[in-house]
C-alpha positions in Angstrom: 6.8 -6.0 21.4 10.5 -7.2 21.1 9.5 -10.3 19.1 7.7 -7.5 16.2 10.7 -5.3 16.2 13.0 -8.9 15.6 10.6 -9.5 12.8 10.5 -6.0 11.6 14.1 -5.6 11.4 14.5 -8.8 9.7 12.1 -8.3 7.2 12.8 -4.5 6.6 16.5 -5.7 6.4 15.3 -8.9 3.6 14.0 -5.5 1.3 17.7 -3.7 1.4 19.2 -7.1 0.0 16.4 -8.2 -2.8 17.2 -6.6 -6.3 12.8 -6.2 -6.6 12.8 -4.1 -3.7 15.9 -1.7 -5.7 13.3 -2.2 -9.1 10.3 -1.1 -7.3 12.4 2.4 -6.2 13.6 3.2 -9.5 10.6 2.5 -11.0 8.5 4.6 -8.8 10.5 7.4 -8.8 11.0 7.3 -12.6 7.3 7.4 -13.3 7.0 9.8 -10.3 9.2 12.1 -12.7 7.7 11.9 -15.8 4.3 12.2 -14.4 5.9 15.7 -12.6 7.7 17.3 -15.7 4.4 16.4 -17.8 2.4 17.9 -15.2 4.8 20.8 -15.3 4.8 21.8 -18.9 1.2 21.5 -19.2 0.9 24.1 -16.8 3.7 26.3 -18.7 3.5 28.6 -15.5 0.2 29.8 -16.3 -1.5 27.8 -13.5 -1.0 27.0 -10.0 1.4 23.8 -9.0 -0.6 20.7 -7.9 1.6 18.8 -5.3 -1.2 16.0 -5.0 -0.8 15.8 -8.8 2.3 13.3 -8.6 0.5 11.3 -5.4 -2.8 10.8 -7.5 -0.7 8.7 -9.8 1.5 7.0 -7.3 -1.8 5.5 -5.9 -3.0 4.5 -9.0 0.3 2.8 -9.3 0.3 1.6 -5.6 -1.9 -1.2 -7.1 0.9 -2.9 -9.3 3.4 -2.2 -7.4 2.0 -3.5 -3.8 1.9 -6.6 -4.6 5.3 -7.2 -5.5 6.3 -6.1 -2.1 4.1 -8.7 -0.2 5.0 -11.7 -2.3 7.3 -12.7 -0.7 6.3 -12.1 3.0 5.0 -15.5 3.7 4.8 -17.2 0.0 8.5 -17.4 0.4 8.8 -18.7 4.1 6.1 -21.2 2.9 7.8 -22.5 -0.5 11.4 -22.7 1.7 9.8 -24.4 5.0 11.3 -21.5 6.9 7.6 -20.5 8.0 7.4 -24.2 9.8 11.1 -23.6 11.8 9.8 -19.5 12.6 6.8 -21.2 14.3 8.3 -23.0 16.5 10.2 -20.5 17.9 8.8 -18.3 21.3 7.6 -16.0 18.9 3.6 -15.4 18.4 1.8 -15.8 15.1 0.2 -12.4 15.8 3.7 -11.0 16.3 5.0 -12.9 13.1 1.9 -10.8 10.9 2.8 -7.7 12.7 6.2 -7.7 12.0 5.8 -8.6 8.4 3.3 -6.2 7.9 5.0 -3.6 9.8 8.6 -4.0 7.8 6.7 -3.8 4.3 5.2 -0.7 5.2 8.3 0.9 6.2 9.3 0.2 3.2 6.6 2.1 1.3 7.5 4.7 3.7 10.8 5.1 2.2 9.3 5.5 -1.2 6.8 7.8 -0.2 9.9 9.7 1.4 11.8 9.1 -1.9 8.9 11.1 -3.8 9.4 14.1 -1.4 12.7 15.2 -3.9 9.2 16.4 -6.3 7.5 18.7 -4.0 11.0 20.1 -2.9 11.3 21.0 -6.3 8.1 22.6 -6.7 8.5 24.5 -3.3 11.1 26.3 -5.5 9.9 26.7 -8.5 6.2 27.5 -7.4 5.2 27.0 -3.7 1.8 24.7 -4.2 -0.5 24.5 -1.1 1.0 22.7 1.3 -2.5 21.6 3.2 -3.2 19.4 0.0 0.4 18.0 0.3 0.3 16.6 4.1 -3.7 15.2 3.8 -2.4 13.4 0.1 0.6 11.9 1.9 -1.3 10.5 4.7 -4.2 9.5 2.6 -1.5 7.7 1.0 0.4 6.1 3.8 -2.9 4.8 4.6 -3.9 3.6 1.4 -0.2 1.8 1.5 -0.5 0.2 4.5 -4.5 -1.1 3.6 -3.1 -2.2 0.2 -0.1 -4.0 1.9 -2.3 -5.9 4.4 -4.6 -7.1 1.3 -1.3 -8.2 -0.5 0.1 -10.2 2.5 -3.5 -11.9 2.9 -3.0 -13.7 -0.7 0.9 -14.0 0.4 -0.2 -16.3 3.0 -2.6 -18.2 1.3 0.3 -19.4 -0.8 3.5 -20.8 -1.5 4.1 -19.3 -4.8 5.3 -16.0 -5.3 4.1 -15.1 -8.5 0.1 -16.5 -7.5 0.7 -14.2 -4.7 1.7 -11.5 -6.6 -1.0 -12.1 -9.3 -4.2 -12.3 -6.6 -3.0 -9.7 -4.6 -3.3 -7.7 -8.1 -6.7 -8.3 -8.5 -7.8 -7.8 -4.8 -6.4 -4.4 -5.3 -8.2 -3.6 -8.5 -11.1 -4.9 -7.5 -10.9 -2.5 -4.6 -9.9 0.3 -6.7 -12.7 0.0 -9.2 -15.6 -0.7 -6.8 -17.0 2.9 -7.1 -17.5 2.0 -11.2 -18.9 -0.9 -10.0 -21.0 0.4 -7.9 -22.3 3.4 -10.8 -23.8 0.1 -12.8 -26.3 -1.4 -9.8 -29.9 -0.3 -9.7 -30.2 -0.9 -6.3 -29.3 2.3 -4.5 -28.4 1.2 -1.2 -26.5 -2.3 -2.8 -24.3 0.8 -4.9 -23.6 2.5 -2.2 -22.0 0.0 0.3 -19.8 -1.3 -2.6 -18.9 2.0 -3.5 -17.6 2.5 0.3 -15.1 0.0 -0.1 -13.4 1.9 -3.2 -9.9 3.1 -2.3 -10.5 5.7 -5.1 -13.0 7.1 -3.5 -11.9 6.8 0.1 -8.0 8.8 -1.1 -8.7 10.3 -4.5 -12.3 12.3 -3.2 -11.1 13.2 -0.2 -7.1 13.2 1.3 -6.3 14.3 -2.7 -8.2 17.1 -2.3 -6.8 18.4 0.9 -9.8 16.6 2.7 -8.8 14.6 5.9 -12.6 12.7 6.7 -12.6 10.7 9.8 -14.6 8.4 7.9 -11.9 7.6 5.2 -9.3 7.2 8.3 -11.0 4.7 10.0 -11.7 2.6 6.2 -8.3 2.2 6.1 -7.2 1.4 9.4 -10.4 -0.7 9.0 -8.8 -2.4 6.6 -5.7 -2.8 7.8 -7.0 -4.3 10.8 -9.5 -6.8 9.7 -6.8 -8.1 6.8 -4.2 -8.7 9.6 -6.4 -10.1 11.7 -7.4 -12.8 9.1 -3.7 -13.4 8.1 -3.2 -14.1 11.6 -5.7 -16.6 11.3 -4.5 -18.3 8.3 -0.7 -18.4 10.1 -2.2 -19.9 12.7 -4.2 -22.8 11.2 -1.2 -24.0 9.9 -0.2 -25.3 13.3 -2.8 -27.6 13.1 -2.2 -29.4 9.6 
C-alpha cells in the first residue's frame, strides 16, 4: 500500500505541473457552461431543471478528453527510459498500475468536483431532483475510472504520446457506440452481448436516469479491473525483453 500512495502522489502531483492537465479543466468546465446556460434558456422556466443534463454531455465528452489524461502515464516513462529505472526499484508492477491508475482518476475526480459549481447554481435557481444528481455522478465516476483504465492500456502499449492518445480515442468510441452496433446484427443474442459492453447504455439508460443497477456497477468495475489487470501484464513483460 505505501508503494501506490508513492506512485499516486507522484503522479497526481505530475497533473498540477503539466499545462494539458490546466487545458483539460478549462475546457471541461467551459463546455460544462454552455451546455448548462443552453439547457437553461430552453427551458425558459417553464419546465423542470435536469441536473443529469450537464453529466450526459460531460460523458459524451469523457471520450476525448480521457485519453489525453492517460497518455502520458506510461508512453512517457517508456519514450524517457524512466519506466526501466522505476522497475528496478522495490516497488511492484502491480503497485506501479495501481498507482497510475489511481492518481489519473483523482484527477477526474477533481473535474467532476469542478462541475458541482452547475448544480449549485441550479439548487438556487430551481432545486432539480437531487436522486438523479448522486446516481449520474457515480455512474460517472465509474464510467471515468473504466474509461481511464482503457486509456492507460494503449498508454502502455506505447512510447508515443500522441498513438496513445489517438488508440485510446478509438477504444473509447468503440465502446461508446457498441449499442448502434449492436441495432445492425441479425443475430439476436450476437446484438445483445455487444450491446452490453456499450458505456452508453451501461451510464446514459440507467445512472442518467436516476437508476443505480447492480448490473451496470459491476460492468464498470468489471472493466476497471480486467484493463488493469492486463496493463499489469504488459508492465510486466517488459522485464523480460
Amino acid at each position: 500500500m505505501r508503494s501506490i500512495w508513492i506512485i499516486f502522489k507522484r503522479e497526481l502531483a505530475a497533473y498540477f505541473t503539466s499545462p494539458i492537465a490546466y487545458f483539460v479543466a478549462f475546457a471541461v468546465l467551459l463546455l460544462c457552461g454552455i451546455v448548462f446556460s443552453n439547457d437553461l434558456a430552453a427551458r425558459n422556466g417553464s419546465q423542470a431543471t435536469d441536473g443529469a443534463v450537464v453529466l450526459v454531455y460531460l460523458s459524451q465528452m469523457s471520450i476525448f478528453f480521457i485519453p489525453l489524461i492517460t497518455m502520458r502515464l506510461f508512453a512517457e516513462e517508456n519514450r524517457e527510459g524512466t519506466m526501466e529505472l522505476l522497475m528496478t526499484l522495490p516497488v511492484k508492477d502491480n503497485a506501479i498500475v495501481f498507482g497510475k491508475f489511481l492518481g489519473a482518476w483523482a484527477y477526474y475526480t477533481v473535474l467532476l468536483l469542478l462541475t458541482l459549481v452547475f448544480q449549485a447554481l441550479l439548487i438556487w435557481l430551481s432545486p432539480p431532483d437531487l436522486g438523479t444528481v448522486i446516481a449520474s455522478y457515480l455512474g460517472l465516476w465509474l464510467f471515468g475510472g473504466a474509461a481511464i483504465a482503457v486509456g492507460m492500456l494503449f498508454s502502455a502499449l506505447n512510447e508515443n504520446q500522441i498513438v496513445a492518445a489517438f488508440l485510446g480515442l478509438a477504444a473509447l468510441l468503440l465502446l461508446w457506440q457498441a449499442d448502434v452496433v449492436g441495432t445492425v446484427l441479425s443475430n439476436r443474442g450476437l446484438a445483445e452481448f455487444i450491446r452490453g459492453f456499450s458505456f452508453q447504455s451501461n451510464y446514459i439508460y440507467s445512472f442518467a436516469l436516476g437508476l443505480v443497477r447492480l448490473d451496470h456497477v459491476v460492468f464498470f468495475v468489471g472493466v476497471i479491473a480486467s484493463m488493469n489487470f492486463i496493463t499489469v501484464q504488459i508492465v510486466e513483460s517488459r522485464r523480460w525483453r
